[in-house]
C-alpha positions as CSV (number, residue, x, y, z in Angstrom):
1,X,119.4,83.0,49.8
2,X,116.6,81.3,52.0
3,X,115.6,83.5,55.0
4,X,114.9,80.9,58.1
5,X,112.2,82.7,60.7
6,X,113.8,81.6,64.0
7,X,111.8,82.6,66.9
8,X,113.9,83.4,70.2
9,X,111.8,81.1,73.0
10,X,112.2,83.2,75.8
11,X,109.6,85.6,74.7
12,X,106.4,83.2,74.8
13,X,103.5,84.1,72.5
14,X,99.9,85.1,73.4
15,X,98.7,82.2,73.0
16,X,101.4,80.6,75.6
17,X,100.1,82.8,77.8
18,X,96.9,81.8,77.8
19,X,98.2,78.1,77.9
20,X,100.2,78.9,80.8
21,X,97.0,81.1,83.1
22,X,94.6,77.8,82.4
23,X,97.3,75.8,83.6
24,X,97.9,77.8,86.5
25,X,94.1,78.3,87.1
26,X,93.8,74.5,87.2
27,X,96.8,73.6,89.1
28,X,96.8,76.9,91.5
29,X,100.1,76.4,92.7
30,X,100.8,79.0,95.6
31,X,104.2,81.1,94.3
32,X,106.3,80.0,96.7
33,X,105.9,76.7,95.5
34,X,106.5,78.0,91.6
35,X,109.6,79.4,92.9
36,X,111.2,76.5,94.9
37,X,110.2,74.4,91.5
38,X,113.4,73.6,89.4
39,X,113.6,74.2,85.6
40,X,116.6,72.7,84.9
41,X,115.1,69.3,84.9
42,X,112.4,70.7,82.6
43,X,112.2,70.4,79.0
44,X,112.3,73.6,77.3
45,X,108.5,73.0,75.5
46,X,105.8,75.8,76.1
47,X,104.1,73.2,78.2
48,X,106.9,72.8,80.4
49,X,108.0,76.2,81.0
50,X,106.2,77.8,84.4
51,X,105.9,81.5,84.6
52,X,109.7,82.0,86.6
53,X,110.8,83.9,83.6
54,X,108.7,86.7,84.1
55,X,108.9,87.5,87.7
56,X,111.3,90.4,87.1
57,X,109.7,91.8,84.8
58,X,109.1,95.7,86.1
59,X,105.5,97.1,85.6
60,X,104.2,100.6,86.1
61,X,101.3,100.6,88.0
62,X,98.9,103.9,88.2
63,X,95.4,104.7,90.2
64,X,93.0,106.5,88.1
65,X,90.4,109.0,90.4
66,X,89.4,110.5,87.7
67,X,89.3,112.2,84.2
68,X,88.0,115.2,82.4
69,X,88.6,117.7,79.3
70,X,89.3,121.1,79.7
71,X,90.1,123.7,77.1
72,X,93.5,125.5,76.3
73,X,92.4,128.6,77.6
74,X,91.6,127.4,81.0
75,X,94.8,125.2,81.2
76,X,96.4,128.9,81.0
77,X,94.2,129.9,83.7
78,X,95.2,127.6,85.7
79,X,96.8,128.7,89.6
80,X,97.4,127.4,93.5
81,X,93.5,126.6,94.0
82,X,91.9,125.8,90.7
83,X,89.8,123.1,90.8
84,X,89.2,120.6,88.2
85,X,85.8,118.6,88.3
86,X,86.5,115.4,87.0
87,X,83.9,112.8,85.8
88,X,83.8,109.9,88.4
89,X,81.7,110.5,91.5
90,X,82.9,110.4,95.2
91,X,82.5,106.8,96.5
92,X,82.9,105.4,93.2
93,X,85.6,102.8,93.0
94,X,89.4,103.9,91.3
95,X,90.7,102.3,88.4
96,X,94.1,100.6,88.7
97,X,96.5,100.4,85.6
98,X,98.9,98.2,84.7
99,X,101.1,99.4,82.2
100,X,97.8,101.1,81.2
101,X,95.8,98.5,81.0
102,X,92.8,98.1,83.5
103,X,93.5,95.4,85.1
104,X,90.7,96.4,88.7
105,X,88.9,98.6,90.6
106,X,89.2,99.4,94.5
107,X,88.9,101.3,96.3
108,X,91.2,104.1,98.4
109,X,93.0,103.1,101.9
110,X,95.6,104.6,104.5
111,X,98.3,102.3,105.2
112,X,100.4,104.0,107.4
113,X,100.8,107.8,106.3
114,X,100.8,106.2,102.5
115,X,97.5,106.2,100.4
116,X,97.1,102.4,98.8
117,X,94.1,100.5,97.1
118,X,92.1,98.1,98.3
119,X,90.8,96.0,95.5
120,X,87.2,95.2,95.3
121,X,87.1,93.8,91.7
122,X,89.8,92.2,89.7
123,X,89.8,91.5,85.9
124,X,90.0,87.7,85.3
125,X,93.3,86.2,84.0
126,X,91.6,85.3,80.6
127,X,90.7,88.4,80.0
128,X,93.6,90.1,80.6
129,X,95.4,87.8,78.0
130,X,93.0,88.7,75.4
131,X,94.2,92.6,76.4
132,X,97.8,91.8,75.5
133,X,97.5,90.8,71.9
């Protein structure tokens, strides 16, 4: 019996991604008007489908300071007060992870009593793609 490789299109390939950033990049449609844009009317081809589909889609998001190697025998030393020199210097700007993938660097705020990042430097959509695959 024949096998038949049917690809389920809602999960667009790398390459549709890249397809859809350039488009977006060209276009630069604000979100709000991406939103307020109906699919119903559009054909379901990778050319036609906007980037609604993935709006949901949770991401973790961590801020790097720093990191550093330490061995076993200090881990077991460590108490309340132990400090851990880590390899970045002060001033220099945090990393920001998206489901770990760098995606900028900023630098640390105060927005209310909450610490945030301010970012300074963003990875460009293209290269982000090329992360993903």
């Amino acid at each position: 019996m024949d096998t038949v490789d049917i690809q389920d299109s809602s999960k667009p390939q790398p390459d549709e991604f890249k397809e859809l950033l350039d488009d977006a990049d060209m276009d630069s449609p604000s979100v709000s008007d991406t939103l307020n844009t109906s699919t119903g009317s559009q054909e379901n081809t990778p050319h036609a489908r906007g980037l609604e589909f993935l709006y949901d889609v949770p991401l973790q998001i961590s801020v790097e300071v720093g990191r550093s190697k330490i061995l076993l025998k200090d881990l077991l030393k460590m108490g309340e007060g132990y400090v851990i020199e880590l390899d970045k210097l002060a001033g220099e700007p945090l990393d920001l992870y998206v489901n770990s993938r760098l995606i900028a660097k900023g630098e640390a705020v105060m927005v209310g009593d909450r610490f945030g990042i301010l970012l300074t430097d963003v990875i460009s959509p293209a290269d982000r793609v090329e992360q993903l695959g």
